[in-house]
KOLTI-230403 format. One record per residue (C-alpha): residue number from 1; residue in three letters; z, y, x. Coordinates in pm, 1 decimal, always signed. Each point is the difference from the previous one (the first is absolute). Layout:
# KOLTI-230403
ATOM|NUM|ALA|Z|Y|X
...
This chain:
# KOLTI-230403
ATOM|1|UNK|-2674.2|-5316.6|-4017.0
ATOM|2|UNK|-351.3|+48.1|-54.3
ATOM|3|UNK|-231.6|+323.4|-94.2
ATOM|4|UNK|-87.8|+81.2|-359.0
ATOM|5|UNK|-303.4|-39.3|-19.3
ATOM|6|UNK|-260.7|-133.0|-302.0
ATOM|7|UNK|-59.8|-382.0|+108.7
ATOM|8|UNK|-414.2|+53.2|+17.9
ATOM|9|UNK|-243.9|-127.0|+270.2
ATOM|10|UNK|-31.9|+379.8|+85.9
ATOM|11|UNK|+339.1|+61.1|+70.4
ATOM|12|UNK|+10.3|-328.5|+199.7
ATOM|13|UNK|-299.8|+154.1|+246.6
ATOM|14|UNK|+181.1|+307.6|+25.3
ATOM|15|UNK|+298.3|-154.4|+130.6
ATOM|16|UNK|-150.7|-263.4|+195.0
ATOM|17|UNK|-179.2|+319.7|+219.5
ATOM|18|UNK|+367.5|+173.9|-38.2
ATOM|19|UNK|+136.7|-287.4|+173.0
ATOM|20|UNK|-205.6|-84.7|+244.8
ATOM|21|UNK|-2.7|+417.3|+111.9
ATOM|22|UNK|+412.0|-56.0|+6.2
ATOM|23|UNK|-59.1|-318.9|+226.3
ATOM|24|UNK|-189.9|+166.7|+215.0
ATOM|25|UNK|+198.5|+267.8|+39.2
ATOM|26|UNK|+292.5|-208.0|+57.9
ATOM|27|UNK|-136.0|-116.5|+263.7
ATOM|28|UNK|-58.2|+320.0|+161.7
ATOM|29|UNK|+324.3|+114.3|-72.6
ATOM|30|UNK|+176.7|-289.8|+181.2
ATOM|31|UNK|-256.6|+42.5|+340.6
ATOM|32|UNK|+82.0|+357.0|-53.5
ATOM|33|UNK|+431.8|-72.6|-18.3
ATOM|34|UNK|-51.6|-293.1|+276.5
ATOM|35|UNK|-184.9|+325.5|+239.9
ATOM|36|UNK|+248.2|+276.0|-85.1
ATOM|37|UNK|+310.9|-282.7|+34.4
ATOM|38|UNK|-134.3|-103.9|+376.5
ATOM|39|UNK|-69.3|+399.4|+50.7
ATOM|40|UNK|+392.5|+16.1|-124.5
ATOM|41|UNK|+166.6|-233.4|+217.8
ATOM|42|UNK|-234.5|+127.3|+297.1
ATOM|43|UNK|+128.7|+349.7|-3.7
ATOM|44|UNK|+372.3|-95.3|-63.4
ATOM|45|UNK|-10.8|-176.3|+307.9
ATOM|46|UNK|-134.6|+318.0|+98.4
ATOM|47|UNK|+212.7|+219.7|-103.3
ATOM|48|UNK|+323.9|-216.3|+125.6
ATOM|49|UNK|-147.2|+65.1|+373.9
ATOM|50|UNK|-95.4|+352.4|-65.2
ATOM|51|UNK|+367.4|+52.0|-126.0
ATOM|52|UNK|+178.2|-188.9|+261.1
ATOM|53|UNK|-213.6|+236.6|+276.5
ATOM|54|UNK|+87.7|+306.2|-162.1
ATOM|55|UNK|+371.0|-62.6|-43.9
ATOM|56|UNK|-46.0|-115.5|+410.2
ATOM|57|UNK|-163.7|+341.6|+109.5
ATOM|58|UNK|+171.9|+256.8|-232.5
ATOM|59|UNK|+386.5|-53.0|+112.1
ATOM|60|UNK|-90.1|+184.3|+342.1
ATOM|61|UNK|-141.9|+237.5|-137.2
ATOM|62|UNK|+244.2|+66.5|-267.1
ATOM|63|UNK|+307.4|-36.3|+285.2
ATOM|64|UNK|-192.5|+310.2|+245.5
ATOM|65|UNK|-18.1|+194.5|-353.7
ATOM|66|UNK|+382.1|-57.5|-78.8
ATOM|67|UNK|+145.7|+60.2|+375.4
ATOM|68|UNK|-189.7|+302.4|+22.4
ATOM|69|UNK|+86.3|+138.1|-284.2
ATOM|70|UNK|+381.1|-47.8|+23.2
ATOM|71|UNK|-10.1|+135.2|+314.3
ATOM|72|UNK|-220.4|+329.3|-34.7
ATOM|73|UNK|+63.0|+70.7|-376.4
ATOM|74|UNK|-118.5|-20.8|-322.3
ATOM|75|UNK|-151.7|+335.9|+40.6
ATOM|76|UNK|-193.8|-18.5|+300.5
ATOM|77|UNK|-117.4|-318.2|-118.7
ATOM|78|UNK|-140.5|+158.3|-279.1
ATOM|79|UNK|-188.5|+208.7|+205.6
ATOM|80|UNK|-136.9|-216.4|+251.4
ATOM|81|UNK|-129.8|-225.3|-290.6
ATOM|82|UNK|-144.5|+298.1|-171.2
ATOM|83|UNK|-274.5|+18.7|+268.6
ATOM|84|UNK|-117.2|-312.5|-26.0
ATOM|85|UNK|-351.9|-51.2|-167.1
ATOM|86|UNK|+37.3|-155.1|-382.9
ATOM|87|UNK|-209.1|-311.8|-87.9
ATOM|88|UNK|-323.6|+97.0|-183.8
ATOM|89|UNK|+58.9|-320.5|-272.9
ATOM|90|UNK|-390.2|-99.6|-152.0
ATOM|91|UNK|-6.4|-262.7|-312.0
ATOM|92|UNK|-307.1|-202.9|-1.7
ATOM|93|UNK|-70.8|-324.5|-225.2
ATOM|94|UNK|-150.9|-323.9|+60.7
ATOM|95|UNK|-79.5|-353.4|-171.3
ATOM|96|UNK|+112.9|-337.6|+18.7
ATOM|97|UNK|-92.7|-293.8|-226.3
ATOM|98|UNK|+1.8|+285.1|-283.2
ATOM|99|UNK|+280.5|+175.7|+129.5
ATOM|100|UNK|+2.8|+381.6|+54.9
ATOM|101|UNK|+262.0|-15.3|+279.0
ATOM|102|UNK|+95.1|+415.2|+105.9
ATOM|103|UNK|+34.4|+35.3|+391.6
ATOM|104|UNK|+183.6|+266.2|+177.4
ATOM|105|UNK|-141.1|+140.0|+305.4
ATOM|106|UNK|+78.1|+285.6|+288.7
ATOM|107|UNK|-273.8|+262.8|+59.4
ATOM|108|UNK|+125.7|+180.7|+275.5
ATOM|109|UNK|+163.2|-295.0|+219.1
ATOM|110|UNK|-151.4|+143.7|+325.6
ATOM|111|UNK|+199.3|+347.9|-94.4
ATOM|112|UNK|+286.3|-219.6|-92.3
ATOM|113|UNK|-14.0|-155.4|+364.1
ATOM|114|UNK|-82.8|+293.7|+202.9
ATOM|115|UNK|+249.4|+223.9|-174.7
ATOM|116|UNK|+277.6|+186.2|+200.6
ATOM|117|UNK|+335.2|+83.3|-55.5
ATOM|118|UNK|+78.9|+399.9|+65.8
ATOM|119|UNK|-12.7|+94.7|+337.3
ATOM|120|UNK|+353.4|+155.0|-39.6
ATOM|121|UNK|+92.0|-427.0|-73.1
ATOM|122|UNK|+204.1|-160.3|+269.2
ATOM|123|UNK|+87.4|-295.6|-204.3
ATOM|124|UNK|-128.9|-259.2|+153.8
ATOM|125|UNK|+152.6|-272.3|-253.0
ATOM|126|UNK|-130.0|+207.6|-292.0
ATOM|127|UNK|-335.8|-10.7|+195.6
ATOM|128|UNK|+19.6|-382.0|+98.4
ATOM|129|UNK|+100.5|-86.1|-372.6
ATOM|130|UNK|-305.1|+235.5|-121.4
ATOM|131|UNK|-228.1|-220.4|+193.7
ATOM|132|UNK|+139.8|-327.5|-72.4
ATOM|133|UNK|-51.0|+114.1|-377.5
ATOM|134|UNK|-316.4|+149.6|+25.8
ATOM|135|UNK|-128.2|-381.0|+179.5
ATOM|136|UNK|+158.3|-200.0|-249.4
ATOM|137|UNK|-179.8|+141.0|-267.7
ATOM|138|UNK|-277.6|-216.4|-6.4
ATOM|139|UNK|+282.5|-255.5|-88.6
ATOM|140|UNK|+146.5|+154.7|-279.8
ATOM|141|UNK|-324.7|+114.7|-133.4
ATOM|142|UNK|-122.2|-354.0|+4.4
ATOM|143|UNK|+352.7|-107.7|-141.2
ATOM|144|UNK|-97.2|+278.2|-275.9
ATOM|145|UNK|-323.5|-151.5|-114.3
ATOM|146|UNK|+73.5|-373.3|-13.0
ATOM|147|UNK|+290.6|+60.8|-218.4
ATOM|148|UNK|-217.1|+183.7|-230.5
ATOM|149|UNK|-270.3|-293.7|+48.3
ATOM|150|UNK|+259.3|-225.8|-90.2
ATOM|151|UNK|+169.0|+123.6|-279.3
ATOM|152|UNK|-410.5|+73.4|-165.0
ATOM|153|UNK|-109.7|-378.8|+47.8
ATOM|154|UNK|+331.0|-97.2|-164.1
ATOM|155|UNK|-30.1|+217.5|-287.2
ATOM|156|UNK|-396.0|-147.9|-38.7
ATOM|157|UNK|+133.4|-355.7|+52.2
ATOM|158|UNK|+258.4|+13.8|-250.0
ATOM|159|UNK|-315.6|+162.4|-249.0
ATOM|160|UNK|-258.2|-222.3|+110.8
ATOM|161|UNK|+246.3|-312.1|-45.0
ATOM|162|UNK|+75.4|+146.0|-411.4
ATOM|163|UNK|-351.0|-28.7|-53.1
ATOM|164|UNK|-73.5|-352.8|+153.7
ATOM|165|UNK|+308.3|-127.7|-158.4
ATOM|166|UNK|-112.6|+183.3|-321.6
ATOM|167|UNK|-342.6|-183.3|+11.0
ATOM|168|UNK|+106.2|-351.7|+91.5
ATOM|169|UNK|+296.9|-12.8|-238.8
ATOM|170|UNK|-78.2|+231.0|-303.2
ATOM|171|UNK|-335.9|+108.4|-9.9
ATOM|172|UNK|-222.7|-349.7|+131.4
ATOM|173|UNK|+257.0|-172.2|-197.0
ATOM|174|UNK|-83.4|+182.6|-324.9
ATOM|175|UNK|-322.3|-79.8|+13.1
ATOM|176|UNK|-19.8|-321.3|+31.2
ATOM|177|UNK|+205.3|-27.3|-249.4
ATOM|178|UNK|-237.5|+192.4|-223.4
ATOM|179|UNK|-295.6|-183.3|+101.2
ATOM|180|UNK|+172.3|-343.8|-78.3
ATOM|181|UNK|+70.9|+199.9|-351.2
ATOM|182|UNK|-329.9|+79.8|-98.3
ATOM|183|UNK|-103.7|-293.6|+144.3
ATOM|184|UNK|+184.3|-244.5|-224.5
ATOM|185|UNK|-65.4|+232.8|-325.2
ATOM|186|UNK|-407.4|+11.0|+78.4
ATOM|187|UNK|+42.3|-427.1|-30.5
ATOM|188|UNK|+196.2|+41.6|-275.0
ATOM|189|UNK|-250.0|+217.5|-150.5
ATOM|190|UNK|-264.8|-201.0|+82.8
ATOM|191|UNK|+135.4|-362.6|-87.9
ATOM|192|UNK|+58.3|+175.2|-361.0
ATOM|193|UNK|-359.9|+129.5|-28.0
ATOM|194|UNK|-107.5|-334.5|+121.1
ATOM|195|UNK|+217.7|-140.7|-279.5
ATOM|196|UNK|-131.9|+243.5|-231.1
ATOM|197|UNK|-324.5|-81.7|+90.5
ATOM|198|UNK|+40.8|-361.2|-70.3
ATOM|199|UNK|+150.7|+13.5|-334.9
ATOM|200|UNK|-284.7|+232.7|-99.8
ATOM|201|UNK|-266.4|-235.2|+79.7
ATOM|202|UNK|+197.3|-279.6|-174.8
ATOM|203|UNK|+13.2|+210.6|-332.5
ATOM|204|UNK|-380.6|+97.5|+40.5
ATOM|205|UNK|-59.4|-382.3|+19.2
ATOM|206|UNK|+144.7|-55.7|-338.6
C-alpha cells in the first residue's frame, strides 16, 4: 500500500523528511531493543541464581518454623511470632534504557536483625527459624526485584519490537512506495508538458 497523498513535488519533500525521521528512528529503536534484549538475558541469568539460592536457604528455615510449631502449638506460635518486629516495606523507582523499573526495599533491616523474641520465649527452633528468615531476606528481596525487572524489560521489549517491526515493514515501506508514486506521476506530468510544449511551438510555426 501506499499513503494518499496529492502526487506534487511538495508532498514528495514532505515525505522524503518523513522518511528519513522514521529511518532514523529505526535505528534507534533497534540499538535501543539490541540494549534492553542483552539487559534481558543478563538478569534472567540473574534471576535463575538468585532463585536457585533462595530455594537453597529457605527450606531450613521453613523446617525450624514447622517442627516448632507442631510441637508447641498453633497458639503459642502465634504469640511468639506476634513479637517479632514487621518489615517497614519502601517503593522507590529507577531507570533503565527508558525503563521505570519499581524496587522494593527494607527500612528498618537493623530492627529486623536485632529484634527479640519475648523474653517469656523458650523456643529455640521458633528463634533459630526467626533468624534464618530474618538473614535470608536479602535473598528474597533481591529475588523480589529482579522478577519485577524482568517481567518490565519484557513488557518494553515486546513494545519496542511493535514499533521497529511497525517501521521497517509498514510504515518505511509505505513511503517508499509513495515516493516512487509521486515520483513516476511528476515524469509523467512533465513528459506531457514537454509534449505540450512541443506541439505548441509546432502550431505557432505554422
Amino acid at each position: 500500500m501506499k499513503l494518499k497523498v496529492s502526487p506534487t513535488r511538495q508532498e514528495l519533500l514532505k515525505i522524503k523528511k518523513r522518511l528519513k525521521t522514521a529511518k532514523s528512528g529505526h535505528e534507534l529503536l533497534k540499538e535501543k531493543l539490541d540494549g534492553l534484549m542483552q539487559e534481558f538475558l543478563g538478569n534472567i541469568k540473574e534471576l535463575k541464581n538468585a532463585r536457585n539460592d533462595l530455594e537453597e536457604k529457605i527450606s531450613p528455615a521453613f523446617f525450624n518454623f514447622f517442627h516448632s510449631n507442631n510441637r508447641v502449638g498453633e497458639k503459642k506460635t502465634e504469640s511468639l511470632i506476634n513479637h517479632f518486629p514487621f518489615a517497614d516495606v519502601d517503593l522507590s523507582f529507577y531507570n533503565v534504557m527508558g525503563v521505570r523499573i519499581r524496587k522494593i526495599d527494607v527500612k528498618n533491616k537493623e530492627e529486623l536483625e536485632s529484634g527479640e523474641i519475648s523474653t517469656f520465649a523458650t523456643d529455640n527452633e521458633l528463634y533459630k527459624a526467626k533468624e534464618d528468615i530474618t538473614s535470608i531476606s536479602e535473598n528474597i528481596l533481591k529475588y523480589a526485584n529482579l522478577t519485577i525487572k524482568v517481567r518490565l524489560l519484557a513488557e518494553e521489549i515486546e513494545r519496542t519490537r511493535r514499533r521497529v517491526n511497525s517501521l521497517e515493514h509498514v510504515y518505511i515501506p509505505e513511503m517508499e512506495r509513495t515516493m516512487k508514486y509521486i515520483s513516476q506521476k511528476l515524469e509523467e506530468r512533465e513528459r506531457f508538458d514537454r509534449t505540450v510544449i512541443l506541439k505548441l511551438k509546432e502550431l505557432i510555426k505554422h
